[in-house]
C-alpha positions as CSV (number, residue, x, y, z in Angstrom):
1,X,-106.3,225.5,77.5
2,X,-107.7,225.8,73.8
3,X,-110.8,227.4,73.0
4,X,-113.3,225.5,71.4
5,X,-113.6,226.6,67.8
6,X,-117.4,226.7,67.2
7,X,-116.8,226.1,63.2
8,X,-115.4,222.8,63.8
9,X,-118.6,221.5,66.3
10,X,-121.8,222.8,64.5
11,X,-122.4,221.9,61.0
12,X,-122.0,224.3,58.2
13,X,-125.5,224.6,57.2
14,X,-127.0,225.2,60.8
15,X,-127.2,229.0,60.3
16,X,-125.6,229.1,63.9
17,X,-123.9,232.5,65.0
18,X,-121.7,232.4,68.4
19,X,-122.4,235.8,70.1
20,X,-119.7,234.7,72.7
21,X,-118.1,231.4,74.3
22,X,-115.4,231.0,76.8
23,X,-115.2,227.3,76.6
24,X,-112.5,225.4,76.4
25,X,-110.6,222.0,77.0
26,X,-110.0,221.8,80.0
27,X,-111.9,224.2,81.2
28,X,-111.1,225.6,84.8
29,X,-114.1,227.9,86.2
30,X,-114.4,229.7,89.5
31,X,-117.7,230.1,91.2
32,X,-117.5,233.5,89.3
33,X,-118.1,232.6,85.8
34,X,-121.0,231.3,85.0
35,X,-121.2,232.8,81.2
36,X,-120.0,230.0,79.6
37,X,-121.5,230.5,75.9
38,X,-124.0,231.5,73.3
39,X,-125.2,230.3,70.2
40,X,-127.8,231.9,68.1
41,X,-129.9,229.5,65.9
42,X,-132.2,230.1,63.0
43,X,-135.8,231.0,64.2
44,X,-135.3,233.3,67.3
45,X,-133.8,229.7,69.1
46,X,-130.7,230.1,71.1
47,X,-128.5,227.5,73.2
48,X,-126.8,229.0,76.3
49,X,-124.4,227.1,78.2
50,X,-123.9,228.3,81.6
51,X,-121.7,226.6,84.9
52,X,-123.2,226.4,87.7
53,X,-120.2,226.0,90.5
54,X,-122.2,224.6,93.5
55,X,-123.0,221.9,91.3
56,X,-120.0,221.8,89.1
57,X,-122.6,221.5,86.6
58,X,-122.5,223.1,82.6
59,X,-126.1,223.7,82.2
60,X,-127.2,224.0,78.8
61,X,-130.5,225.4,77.9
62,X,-132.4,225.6,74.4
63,X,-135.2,228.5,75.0
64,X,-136.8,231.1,72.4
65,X,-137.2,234.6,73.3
66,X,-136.9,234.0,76.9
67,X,-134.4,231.8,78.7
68,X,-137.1,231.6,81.5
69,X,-138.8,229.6,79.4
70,X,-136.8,226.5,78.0
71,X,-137.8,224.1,75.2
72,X,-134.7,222.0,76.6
73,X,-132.3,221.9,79.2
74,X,-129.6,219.4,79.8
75,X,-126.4,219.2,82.1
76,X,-123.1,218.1,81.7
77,X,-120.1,216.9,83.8
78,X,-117.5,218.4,81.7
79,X,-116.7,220.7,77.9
80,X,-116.5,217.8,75.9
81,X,-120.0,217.0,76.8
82,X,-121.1,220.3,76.2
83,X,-119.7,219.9,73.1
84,X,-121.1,217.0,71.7
């Protein structure tokens, strides 16, 4: 497995910090890990990426200040998709 490096995805002047990602290609998840990354963007935004096993699902979510409330939410069959 090799963990996506962040750096090489999201352009340079995005102002993006990863707090944390676990993603990687492939990417083998039990029904246990559902963290799957976190990206903090400019203007309190932030893009979680989370797996949802029942569905073997990546969900990935665009929200400010409460994930409760997303702007966006997507899903994804598999980590390349998640990446791009």
């Amino acid at each position: 497995m090799n963990l996506i490096n962040w750096d090489d995805v999201l352009p340079d002047d995005a102002g993006a910090v990863v707090a944390f990602s676990s993603l990687s290609i492939p990417d083998e998840r039990d029904e246990f890990q559902h963290s799957v990354a976190e990206i903090r963007l400019p203007q309190g935004r932030v893009i979680d990426v989370g797996w949802e096993h029942a569905r073997a699902k990546y969900v990935v979510t665009l929200f400010t200040d409460e994930y409760e409330n997303p702007l966006e939410q997507v899903e994804c069959d598999d980590p390349q998709s998640v990446v791009a």
